[in-house]
C-alpha angles and dihedrals in degrees: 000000000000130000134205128193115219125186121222122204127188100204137003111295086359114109103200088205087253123141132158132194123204152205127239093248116234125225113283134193102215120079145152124235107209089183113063095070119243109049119190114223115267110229115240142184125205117182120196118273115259123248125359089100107246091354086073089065099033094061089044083059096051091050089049093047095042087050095044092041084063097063091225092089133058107194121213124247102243091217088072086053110118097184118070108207124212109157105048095188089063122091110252135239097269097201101047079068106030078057077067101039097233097156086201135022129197124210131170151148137238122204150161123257125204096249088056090257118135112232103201103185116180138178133212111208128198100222095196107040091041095230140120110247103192139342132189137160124210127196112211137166113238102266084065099051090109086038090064090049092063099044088047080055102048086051093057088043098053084043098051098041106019094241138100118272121232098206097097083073147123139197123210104203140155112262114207128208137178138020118344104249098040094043122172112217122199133167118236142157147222166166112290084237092061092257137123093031108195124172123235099191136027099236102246095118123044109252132206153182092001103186138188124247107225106240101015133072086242141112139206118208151151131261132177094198091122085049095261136074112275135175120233145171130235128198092205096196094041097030086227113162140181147162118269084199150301100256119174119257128009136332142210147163107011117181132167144244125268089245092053089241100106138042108207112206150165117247121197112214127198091268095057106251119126119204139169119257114176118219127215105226088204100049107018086225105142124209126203115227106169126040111186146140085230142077112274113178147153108032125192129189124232110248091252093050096244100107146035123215109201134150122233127183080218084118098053098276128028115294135173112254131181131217136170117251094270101048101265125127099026098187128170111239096171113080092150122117109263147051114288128201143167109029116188119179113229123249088242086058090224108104137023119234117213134158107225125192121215140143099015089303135095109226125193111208146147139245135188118240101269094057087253128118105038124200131179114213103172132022126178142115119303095349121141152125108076123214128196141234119231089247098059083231100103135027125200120205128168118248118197108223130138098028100321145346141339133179113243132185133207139178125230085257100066088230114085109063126162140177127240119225112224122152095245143005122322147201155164099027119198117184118213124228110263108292119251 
């Protein structure tokens, strides 16, 4: 059986001391189909890790917690197990969890190893068919134990339904503290999962729109700490920070390329028109793509680089419009009843995220990229600016309800929506791409 030796890093340059070597997976029977609609969720039973003491079972619960938050697992209750297992490395006996109807089953083992690392090793089993799926084992220092657990989830989840996880993840959000008319916003990240909060900024000037570059552990975001609205960039891991640039005017949702190279942005002059200029990282030039006596605002590039999705009142009200990356081809996508905002086109480049308000009401919904098929996944008072998962699967958006916001997550179904824990409130969410 063949090996392979993988390095993880947590951030750009920074080896986290992670490393995970895996099995040549055999044929299976059970599978998800993530693309048939409504997917019933597959039964699944995940016993706690061997071994590590109570790291063994809290392991076992993330990757519970990461499968079932999905909405395409339903794990088991262990209470209903009828197999002990205790060697984990041992097939186990097949009927004793087909009886409970558990599809899959995860084992696995934690243990120390002499340099001080942890070796968290897991398999995925197939209980009908009677056949190991997949098996890996990973080595990581201790800052990186919940770390294993998602990665042990993202890789259930792609070999159960063919497509990337999401759960090796992180947000980089506002947090937002104190009375409501005196509110303290600081910029802070963490795990997808609500864990690990760390803060970003100290608070003493408001934050906004932080946003992830694509292939880099950096941000780009507004602060008013001069008084106006201005860009800037954030190493997260080194807390590095500096100035896109001092435009006149005001500034406002800057997001950048695919590539990392540029930060697109809309830019307020004295006469009142906002329009999207899009900024070269490399060399600060700034080029001009709309030019109108409307307001043009939050841009988003297509996955591939080629187009821009932005709204514009330029109609009457605010509409989704489309544009290639240089400004040709502005066309109007949105036609529905409503005001639509923040657009932002999904990894997968398939569908456009927006949130719409209508009827007294704020709506999240999705597109496809041609403004047809419609679809409205989320509606409730004051929610908006949708955020995607790497996989393009689930998006997460903040709703202000009981005094502020909340983050708030939601699959392409509608159906599956579940609240994130943070400590207090919370918004403007933006996912990073999976960690490396």
């Amino acid at each position: 059986m063949k090996s392979i030796l993988k390095p993880l890093l947590m951030v750009a340059a920074m080896a986290t001391g992670m490393t995970a070597v895996g099995t040549l997976p055999a044929l299976a029977l059970v599978e998800l189909n993530v693309n048939k609609g409504n997917v019933e969720p597959l039964p699944i039973a995940i016993t706690d890790f061997q071994g590590g003491d109570a790291l063994g079972a809290q392991i076992s619960q993330i990757v519970t917690a990461d499968l079932k938050r999905s909405g395409l697992f339903a794990p088991i209750d262990k209470s209903a197990f009828i197999e002990k297992i205790t060697n984990p490395d041992a097939a186990p006996r097949f009927d004793d969890w087909k009886v409970i109807n558990a599809q899959a089953l995860v084992t696995g083992s934690v243990s120390k190893e002499a340099d001080g690392r942890i070796r968290a090793q897991y398999r995925l089993w197939d209980t009908f068919a009677g056949q190991q799926m997949s098996g890996e084992q990973f080595f990581a220092n201790d800052a990186n134990q919940r770390r294993v657990a998602h990665i042990i989830a993202d890789a259930i989840y792609e070999r159960l339904t063919g497509e990337k996880g999401y759960f090796d993840t992180r947000v980089v959000f506002i947090d937002e503290s104190g009375a409501k008319n005196a509110r303290k916003k600081r910029l802070a990240i963490m795990d997808q999962d609500g864990a690990n909060v760390r803060y970003l900024s100290d608070g003493r000037s408001i934050v906004l729109t932080p946003r992830f570059s694509p292939n880099r552990q950096e941000i780009t975001y507004m602060s008013y700490e001069s008084g106006q609205p201005r860009v800037y960039l954030l190493q997260i891991e080194t807390g590095q920070r500096e100035l896109v640039g001092n435009f006149p005017g005001m500034t406002f949702a800057p997001r950048f390329s695919p590539d990392g190279q540029k930060v697109i942005m809309s830019l307020l002059r004295d006469d009142g028109n906002s329009n999207i200029f899009a900024m070269d990282l490399r060399s600060r030039s700034t080029t001009r793509l709309t030019n109108s006596t409307a307001i043009d605002t939050s841009p988003s590039y297509s996955p591939d680089g080629s187009k821009v999705v932005f709204t514009s009142d330029r109609g009457g009200r605010a509409q989704i419009y489309v544009m290639g990356a240089d400004g040709s081809g502005q066309t109007r996508i949105s036609f529905g009843d409503g005001v639509y905002s923040t657009p932002v086109w999904s990894p997968r480049g398939d569908l456009i995220a927006f949130t719409k308000q209508t009827g007294g009401e704020f709506q999240i919904g999705v597109m496809k990229t041609d403004g047809s098929g419609e679809r409205i996944l989320s509606s409730g008072f004051q929610q908006e600016g949708p955020t995607w998962a790497p996989n393009g699967r689930v998006l997460m958006f903040f709703r202000d309800s009981a005094g502020g916001p909340k983050l708030v997550s939601v699959d392409l179904t509608g159906r599956n929506e579940q609240s994130i824990p943070t400590a207090n409130f919370a918004s403007d969410p933006a996912w990073s791409p999976l960690l490396e």
